[in-house]
C-alpha positions in Angstrom: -36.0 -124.7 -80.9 -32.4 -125.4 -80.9 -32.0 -123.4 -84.5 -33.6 -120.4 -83.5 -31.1 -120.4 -80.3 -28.4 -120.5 -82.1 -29.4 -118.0 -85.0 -30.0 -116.0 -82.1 -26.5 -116.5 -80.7 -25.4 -116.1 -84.1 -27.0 -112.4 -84.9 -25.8 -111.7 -81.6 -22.4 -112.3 -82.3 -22.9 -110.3 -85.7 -24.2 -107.5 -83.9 -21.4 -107.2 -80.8 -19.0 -107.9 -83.7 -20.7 -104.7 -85.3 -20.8 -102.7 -82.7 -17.4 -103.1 -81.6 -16.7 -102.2 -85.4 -18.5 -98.8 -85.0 -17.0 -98.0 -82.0 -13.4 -98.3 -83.0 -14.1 -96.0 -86.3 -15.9 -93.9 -83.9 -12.6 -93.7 -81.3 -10.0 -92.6 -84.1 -12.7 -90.1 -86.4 -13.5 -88.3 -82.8 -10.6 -86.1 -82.8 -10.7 -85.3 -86.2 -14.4 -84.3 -86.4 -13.4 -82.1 -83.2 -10.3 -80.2 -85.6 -12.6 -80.1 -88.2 -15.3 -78.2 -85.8 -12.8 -76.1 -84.6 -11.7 -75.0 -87.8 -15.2 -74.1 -88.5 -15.8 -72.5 -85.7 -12.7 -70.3 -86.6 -13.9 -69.6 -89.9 -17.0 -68.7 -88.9 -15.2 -65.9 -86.2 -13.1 -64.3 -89.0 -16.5 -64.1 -91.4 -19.0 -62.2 -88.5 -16.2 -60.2 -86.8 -14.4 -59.4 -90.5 -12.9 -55.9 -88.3 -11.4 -58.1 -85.5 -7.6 -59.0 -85.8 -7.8 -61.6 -83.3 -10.2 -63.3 -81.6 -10.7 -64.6 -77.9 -13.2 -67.3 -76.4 -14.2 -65.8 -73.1 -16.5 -67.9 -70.4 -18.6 -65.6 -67.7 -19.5 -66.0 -64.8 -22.7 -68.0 -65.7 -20.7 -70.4 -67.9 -21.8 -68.5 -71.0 -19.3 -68.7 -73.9 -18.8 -65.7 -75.9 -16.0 -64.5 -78.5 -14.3 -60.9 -78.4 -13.1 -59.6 -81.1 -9.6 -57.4 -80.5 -7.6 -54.9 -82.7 -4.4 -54.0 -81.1 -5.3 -55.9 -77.8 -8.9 -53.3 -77.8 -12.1 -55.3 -77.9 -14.4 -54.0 -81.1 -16.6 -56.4 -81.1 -18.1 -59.6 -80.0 -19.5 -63.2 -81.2 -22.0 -66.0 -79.5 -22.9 -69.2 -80.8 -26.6 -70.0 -80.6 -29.6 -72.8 -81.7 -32.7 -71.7 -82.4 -35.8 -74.1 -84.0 -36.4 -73.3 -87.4 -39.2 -75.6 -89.5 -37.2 -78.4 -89.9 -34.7 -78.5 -86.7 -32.4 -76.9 -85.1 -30.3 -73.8 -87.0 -27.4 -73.0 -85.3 -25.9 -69.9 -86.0 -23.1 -67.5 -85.6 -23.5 -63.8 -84.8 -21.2 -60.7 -84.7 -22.4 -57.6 -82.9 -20.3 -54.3 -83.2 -19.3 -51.6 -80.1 -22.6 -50.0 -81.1 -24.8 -53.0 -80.6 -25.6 -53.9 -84.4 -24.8 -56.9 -86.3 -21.3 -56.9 -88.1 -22.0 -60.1 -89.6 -24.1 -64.1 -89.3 -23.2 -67.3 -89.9 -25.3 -70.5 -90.3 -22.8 -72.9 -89.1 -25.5 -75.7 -89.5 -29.3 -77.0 -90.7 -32.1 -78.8 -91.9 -34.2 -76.8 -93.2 -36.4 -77.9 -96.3 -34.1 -77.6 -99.6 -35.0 -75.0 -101.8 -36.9 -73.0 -99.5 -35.6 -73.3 -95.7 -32.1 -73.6 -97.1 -32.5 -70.4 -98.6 -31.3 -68.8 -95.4 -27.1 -69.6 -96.5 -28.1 -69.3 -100.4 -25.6 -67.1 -102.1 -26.7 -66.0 -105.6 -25.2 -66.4 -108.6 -22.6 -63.2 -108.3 -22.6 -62.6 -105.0 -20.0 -63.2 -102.7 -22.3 -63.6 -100.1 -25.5 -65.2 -98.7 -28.2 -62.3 -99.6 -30.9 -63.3 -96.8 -28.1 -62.8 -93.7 -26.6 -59.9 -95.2 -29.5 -57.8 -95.1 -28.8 -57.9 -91.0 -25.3 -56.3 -91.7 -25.2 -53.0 -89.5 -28.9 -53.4 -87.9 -30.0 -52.7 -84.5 -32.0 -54.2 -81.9 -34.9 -52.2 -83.7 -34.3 -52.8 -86.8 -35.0 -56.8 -86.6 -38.1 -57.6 -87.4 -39.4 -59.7 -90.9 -42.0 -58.8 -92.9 -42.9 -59.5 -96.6 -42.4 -55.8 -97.8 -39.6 -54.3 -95.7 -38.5 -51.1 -95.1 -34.6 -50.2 -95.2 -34.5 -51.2 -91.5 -36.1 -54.1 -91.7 -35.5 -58.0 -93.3 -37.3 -59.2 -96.0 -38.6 -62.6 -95.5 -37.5 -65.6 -97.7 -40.3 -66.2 -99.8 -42.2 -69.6 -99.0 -39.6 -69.9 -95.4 -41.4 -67.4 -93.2 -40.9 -69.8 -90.4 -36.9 -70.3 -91.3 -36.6 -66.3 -92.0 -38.3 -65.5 -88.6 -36.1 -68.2 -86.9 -32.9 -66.7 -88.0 -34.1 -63.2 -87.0 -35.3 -64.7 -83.3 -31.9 -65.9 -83.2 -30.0 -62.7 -83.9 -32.0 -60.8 -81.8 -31.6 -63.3 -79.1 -27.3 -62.8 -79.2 -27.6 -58.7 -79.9 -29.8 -58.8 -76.5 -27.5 -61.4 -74.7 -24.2 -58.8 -75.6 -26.0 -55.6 -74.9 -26.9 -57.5 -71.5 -23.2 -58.6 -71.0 -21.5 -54.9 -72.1 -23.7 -53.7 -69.2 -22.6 -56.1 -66.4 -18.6 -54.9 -67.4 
């Protein structure tokens, strides 16, 4: 009896010992995973608002957080960050939406979708500069969002085999280009 007590004390030791261990890494990698978000997040701004010159995080009156994006000190556009549940998790995105109310521009910042089929939502191609699924929202409307197999010019075309990520992302720009119209009308 006295063994497994003191095995017991031991582990526990171990563990605490551990822990402690995790925490610390955890205390000086914190502000670096924060610059490294920002960063990101900065990127992300300059790729779905590519007319803006500058950008500026503005919080409304309900808390939201939302980015504008200026040329010569003039708002053109505007940004949102949102999570929507594709078929593996969470996909959070990025999304640009012009003046007119269409998309300039959308980012996946993150995921976990299925490789090789889910993932296919930030595949760029071999050529292309750019990921082919998200830039066939570039300059839609509200009424042009909608997936379907065999699109139409105002339409998306589904990722083969990732209808549930394809319809995600969609839901997800739809979601922001609703939120903005909804906030240029309360200005």
């Amino acid at each position: 009896m006295k063994d497994i007590i003191k095995m017991g004390a031991v582990l526990m030791i171990i563990c605490l010992c551990a822990g402690l261990a995790l925490g610390s890494v955890y205390q000086v990698a914190w502000p670096k995973i924060e610059e490294q978000r920002r960063l990101a997040r900065e990127r992300a701004l300059k790729e779905v608002m590519p007319e803006a010159q500058s950008q500026r995080e503005v919080t409304n009156a309900l808390g939201e957080t939302y980015y504008e994006g200026l040329v010569d000190n003039v708002v053109v556009c505007y940004a949102k960050e949102t999570s929507v549940k594709g078929y593996g998790g969470a996909i959070e995105l990025m999304v640009g939406i012009t003046n007119d109310d269409a998309v300039c521009g959308v980012k996946v910042l993150s995921h976990t979708e299925t490789p090789g089929l889910g993932a296919k939502i930030g595949e760029i191609k071999y050529g292309d500069e750019k990921p082919w699924f998200l830039e066939q929202f570039y300059l839609k409307a509200l009424a042009g969002l909608q997936v379907v197999k065999h699109p139409s010019e105002e339409q998306i075309e589904a990722i083969t085999g990732a209808t549930i990520s394809s319809e995600a992302v969609t839901s997800g720009v739809k979601q922001i280009l609703q939120e903005i119209i909804k906030l240029e009308e309360t200005k």
